[in-house]
C-alpha angles and dihedrals in degrees: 000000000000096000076059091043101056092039084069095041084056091057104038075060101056092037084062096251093120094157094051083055097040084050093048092046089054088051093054096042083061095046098043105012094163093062106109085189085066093044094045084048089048087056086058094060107031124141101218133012100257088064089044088052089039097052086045094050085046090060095041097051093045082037111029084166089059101117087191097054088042099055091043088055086051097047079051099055090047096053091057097040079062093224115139107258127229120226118273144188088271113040137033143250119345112286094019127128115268109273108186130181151200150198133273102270090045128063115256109253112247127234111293111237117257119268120271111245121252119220108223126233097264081057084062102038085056101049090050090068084044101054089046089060092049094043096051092036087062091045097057083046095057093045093049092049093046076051095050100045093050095052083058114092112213112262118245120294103248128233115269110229117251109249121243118288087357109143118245105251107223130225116255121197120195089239095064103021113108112230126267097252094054089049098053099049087044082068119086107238115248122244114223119207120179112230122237125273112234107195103221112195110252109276113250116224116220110203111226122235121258126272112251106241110215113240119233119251111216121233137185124231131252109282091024100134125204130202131203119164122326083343139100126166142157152182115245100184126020090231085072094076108055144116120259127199131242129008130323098236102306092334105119121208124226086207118348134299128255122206132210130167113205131189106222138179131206102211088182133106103248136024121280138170118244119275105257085226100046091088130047136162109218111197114210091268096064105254117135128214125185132207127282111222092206097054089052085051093050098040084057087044081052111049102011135269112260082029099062102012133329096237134027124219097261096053121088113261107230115236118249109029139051123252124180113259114201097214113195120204123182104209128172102275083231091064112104143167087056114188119191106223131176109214132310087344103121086197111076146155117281122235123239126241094216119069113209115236108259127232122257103265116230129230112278121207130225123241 
């Protein structure tokens, strides 16, 4: 199975997918991390050259006898010496970046990405005197604005605004102000009457029920791949599991369909269709939909077989070898929380809100 796995990683490469291959290789490494064949494929496919060193320093480490992984290291160790490089058994002419290959039942190594320059040390010496002018430019900046600022007397406080319905308050002077004491006989007294006291019967708390917590579904990652029979199959992106909106060519849908492009093996010894129950889609409600064949048939008639999926449902799957099946599922447009699983398996692949926009499908002929 990974002789067949890496055989598909090799040709979502070269048919320029290199992060569905770099997905499904990680997946891979954490299932099998002491396979120096995965390591030495990673390096084919890194995105800097520290993973792709890395990668190579890995096979070598679980393989010292690896050739491959060993020239790449050295290619490595020339490059940052500096000195100009011959040409070896696994790169090309001098100054060139690393190629390395492989045999046939391993992936040939990319391209490894171009040094990083280096600023010398009179590039150094410069930027020191630099930095002091800026620094002390700032500092003088700073100074002259504290200065500034303190020379500055707060402005007035202003007026607070008098609120609605509120009385003016006015001005007494001590000249015209009556005096307390006539003030305060020239007041009716007030009559104080105590209200009556209603008895209210003591107040019950009801505890509420408790809030239902969700329990989580478990899923699986993009390039996990499942197995059930003489079957193995996985989702590389998670793009490759989402709604889309319309018909498929004159296909009608009851609800709307859900996509998902799957990447499938048959480990068995002759061709065979998939089995109609080895996909499903499961809302969060627990319903189940499987898969209908002719949509998949019509969804490749519509937007080209090798473009949207190799094989359709209702073809025969080769032995030997994975191809990409496009499974079409019509589902109630109410269901949500859909969840892509293969089998029996209670872990799957969740289904994206956002359908892509598809291509413009181009004219088919008819045989």
């Amino acid at each position: 199975m990974l002789t067949t796995l890496l055989q598909t990683v090799r040709r979502r490469k070269q048919s320029g997918d290199t992060v569905g291959a770099r997905v499904l290789l990680h997946a891979l490494a954490a299932q099998q991390p002491d396979e120096p064949r995965i390591w030495l494929a990673l390096a084919t496919v890194a995105e800097t050259r520290a993973e792709q060193r890395q990668a190579l320093e890995r096979a070598i480490a679980l393989d010292p006898q690896n050739e491959l992984a060993s020239r790449g290291l050295e290619r490595f160790r020339t490059a940052d010496e500096g000195r100009p490089s011959t040409r070896s058994a696994i790169g090309a002419e001098a100054g060139q970046a690393p190629i390395l290959t492989a045999p046939a039942e391993t992936l040939a190594l990319a391209p490894a990405p171009a040094l990083l320059p280096t600023p010398d040390d009179s590039t150094i010496r410069i930027r020191w005197p630099l930095y002091l002018v800026i620094g002390v430019a700032v500092l003088i900046v700073l100074v002259a604005a504290v200065a500034i600022q303190s020379t500055i007397s707060p402005a007035a406080e202003a007026p607070r605004p008098r609120l609605p319905g509120a009385l003016p308050v006015p001005l007494i002077t001590p000249a015209s102000s009556p005096s307390a004491t006539a003030v305060a006989a020239a007041r009716p007294s007030p009559v104080l009457r105590a209200a009556p006291t209603v008895a209210r019967p003591p107040a019950r708390l009801t505890p509420l029920p408790p809030t239902p917590q969700p329990t989580p579904r478990p899923t699986l990652a993009p390039g996990d791949v499942i197995s059930r029979g003489a079957w193995h199959a996985s989702l590389l992106r998670p793009d490759y599991a989402v709604p889309l909106d319309g018909a498929i060519g004159t296909l009608q849908p009851r609800g709307r369909f859900i996509l998902a492009l799957v990447d499938i093996g048959n480990d068995g010894t002759a061709p065979a269709r998939i089995p109609a129950n080895l996909f499903s889609i499961q809302a969060g409600d627990g319903h189940r939909y499987l898969p209908v064949p002719a949509a998949s048939t019509a969804y490749l008639e519509a937007y080209g077989h090798g473009q949207r999926g190799d094989l359709s449902m209702e073809e025969q799957i080769p032995p030997g070898g994975n191809v990409s099946v496009p499974l079409i599922f019509d589902v109630p447009p109410a269901a949500r929380e859909l969840m892509l699983r293969v089998g029996d398996e209670p872990r799957g692949w969740m289904v994206g809100d956002a359908p892509p926009a598809p291509p413009t499908p181009a004219p088919t002929s008819t045989p």
